[in-house]
C-alpha positions, 0 to 999 in steps of 0.5 A: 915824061911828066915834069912831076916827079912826084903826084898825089890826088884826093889822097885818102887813108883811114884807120879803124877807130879805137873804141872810146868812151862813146862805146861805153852805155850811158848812165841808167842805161843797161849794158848790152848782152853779150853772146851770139845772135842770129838776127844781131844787126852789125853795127858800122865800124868806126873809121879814123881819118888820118889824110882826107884828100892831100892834093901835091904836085912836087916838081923835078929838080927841087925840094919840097918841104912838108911841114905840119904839128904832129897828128897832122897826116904828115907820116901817114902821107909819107907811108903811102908815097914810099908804099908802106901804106895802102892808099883808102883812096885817091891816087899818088904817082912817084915818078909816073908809076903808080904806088898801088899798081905799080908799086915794086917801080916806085920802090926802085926809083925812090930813095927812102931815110925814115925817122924813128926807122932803124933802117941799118943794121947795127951790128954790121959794119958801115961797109957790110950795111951798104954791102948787104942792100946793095945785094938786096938791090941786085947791083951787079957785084963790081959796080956795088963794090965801085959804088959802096968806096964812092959812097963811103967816100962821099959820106966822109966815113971812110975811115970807120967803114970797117967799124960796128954800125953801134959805135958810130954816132947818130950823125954817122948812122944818119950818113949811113942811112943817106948812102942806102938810100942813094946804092940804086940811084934813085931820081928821087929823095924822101928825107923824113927829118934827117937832121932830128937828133944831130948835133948843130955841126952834123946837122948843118954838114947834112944840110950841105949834103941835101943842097948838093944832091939838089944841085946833082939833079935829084927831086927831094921830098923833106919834112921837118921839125926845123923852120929854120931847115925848111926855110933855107933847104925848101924851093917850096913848102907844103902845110899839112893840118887835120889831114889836108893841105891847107897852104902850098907856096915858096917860103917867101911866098907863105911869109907874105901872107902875114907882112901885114901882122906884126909879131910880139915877142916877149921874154918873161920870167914867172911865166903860168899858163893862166897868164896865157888865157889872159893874154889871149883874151886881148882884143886885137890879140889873133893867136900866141905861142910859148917855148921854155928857154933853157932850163932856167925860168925865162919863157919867150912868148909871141903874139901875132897882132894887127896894130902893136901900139892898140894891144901893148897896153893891155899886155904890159897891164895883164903882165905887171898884175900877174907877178910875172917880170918883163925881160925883153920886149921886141916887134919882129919880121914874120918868119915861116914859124910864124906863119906855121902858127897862123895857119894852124894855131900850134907851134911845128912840134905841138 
């Protein structure tokens, strides 16, 4: 058996193209007839290239976490592997079978929670949810009944078992969704952002729960909105930008490409966006960020830079002549978010 629980080569899917303003004739130009013709050539369709040759190797036994901005192919790569999308091109293995040809085994050895999914019912129990897809998965009814206590042991929702999916909370729901995904005993995992929407607390109990199926022998394949999450969960981390795999390596490996960067970050209120095409026209000033903190009028902004001491100057004069006030002012360590903004110009959300 291949060490590769999961294989992806020169993966490829393309959609049909909106019709954009390029469809439209140009100015003075007459507007093409419309009516059958029998010699009319046919003009090509435009095609929409959402993954363009992914290449990924995830091992067995770890967790691999798969960032990129939205837009970047990260979905679409993900529908491909759990077969809800057929492959343009290119071939991916989930366990060895293959997600074309084989796809009815890829199914039986992948555990799938998927975000923005209702992937429960809500107006079944927590207990009939696992019921009911334990049947789906032809799990003899004693072991099911066996396995169903276990998980809902498991899951710490024992007690709520017998209540409405609806009243649960989005945490419980998400708990629910993980013991689905773990009725058949898959080898593998793929958590499509499991934590989005949880509170902190219910957030970091999940990321207990995603460890501890490592530990248990499971293969993981996460994505992410949170740096933070990828960081302490991944073994490794794939970056997905414009349809491709633009950087693969551990989170310490990824943040060495950029020790020699220093990072500027600054807490500035009066902050506007003219400010940020100033700032990003410093010499020695290689790519800048912003987030609002809070709902008041404080912004951090970080800029990534070779040598601080060259560009502090020309920051504190562009800063003082745009009636903007300096707050806060550290040189920080590269993080894996940083080092997300270097390789794709955009922040994890963007």
């Amino acid at each position: 058996m291949s060490d590769l629980a999961i294989e992806a080569r020169q993966l490829v899917k393309q959609f049909p193209a909106r019709p954009g303003t390029g469809d439209k004739p140009k100015e003075g130009q007459p507007a093409r007839k419309r009516g059958f013709r029998f010699f009319a050539k046919k003009e090509p369709k435009l095609m929409f290239t959402a993954v363009s040759g992914v290449d990924l190797e995830i091992q067995r036994g770890e967790i691999f976490g798969l960032l990129g901005p939205n837009g970047a192919g990260k979905s679409t790569t993900i529908r491909m592997l759990c077969t809800l999308l057929e492959p343009t091109s290119g071939t991916a293995k989930v366990n060895g079978f293959d997600v074309v040809k084989q796809a009815n085994e890829v199914r039986r050895n992948l555990g799938t929670v998927l975000a923005g999914e209702r992937s429960i019912y809500w107006k079944l129990t927590g207990r009939e949810n696992l019921e009911y897809f334990a049947a789906l998965y032809h799990i003899p009814p004693a072991v099911a009944k066996k396995r169903v206590d276990e998980l809902l042991e498991r899951m710490e929702i024992k007690d709520r078992a017998n209540e409405l999916v609806e009243k649960y909370s989005t945490g419980m729901r998400q708990r629910i969704a993980i013991a689905k995904s773990l009725l058949a005993r898959p080898p593998i995992l793929l958590l499509d952002e499991p934590t989005l929407g949880l509170d902190p607390q219910a957030a970091r109990n999940l990321r207990e729960l995603i460890a501890t199926l490592k530990q248990e022998g499971h293969t993981i394949l996460l994505t992410t909105h949170y740096m933070e999450e990828a960081d302490q969960l991944s073994d490794r981390i794939g970056i997905i930008d414009a349809g491709k795999v633009i950087a693969l390596d551990t989170p310490e490996g990824l943040k060495r490409r950029i020790d020699q960067k220093e990072i500027i970050r600054l807490e500035l209120t009066g902050w506007h966006d003219d400010l940020g095409d100033t700032l990003k026209k410093i010499s020695g000033v290689e790519s800048l960020t912003t987030r609002q903190q809070g709902e008041a009028d404080l912004w951090v902004v970080n800029m990534h830079a070779q040598n601080s001491r060259t560009v502090l100057p020309h920051i504190m004069e562009t800063i003082s002549g745009n009636g903007t006030r300096l707050v806060n002012m550290n040189i920080v360590k590269p993080s894996l978010e940083d080092v997300f903004i270097h390789l794709t110009g955009k922040a994890l959300r963007d």
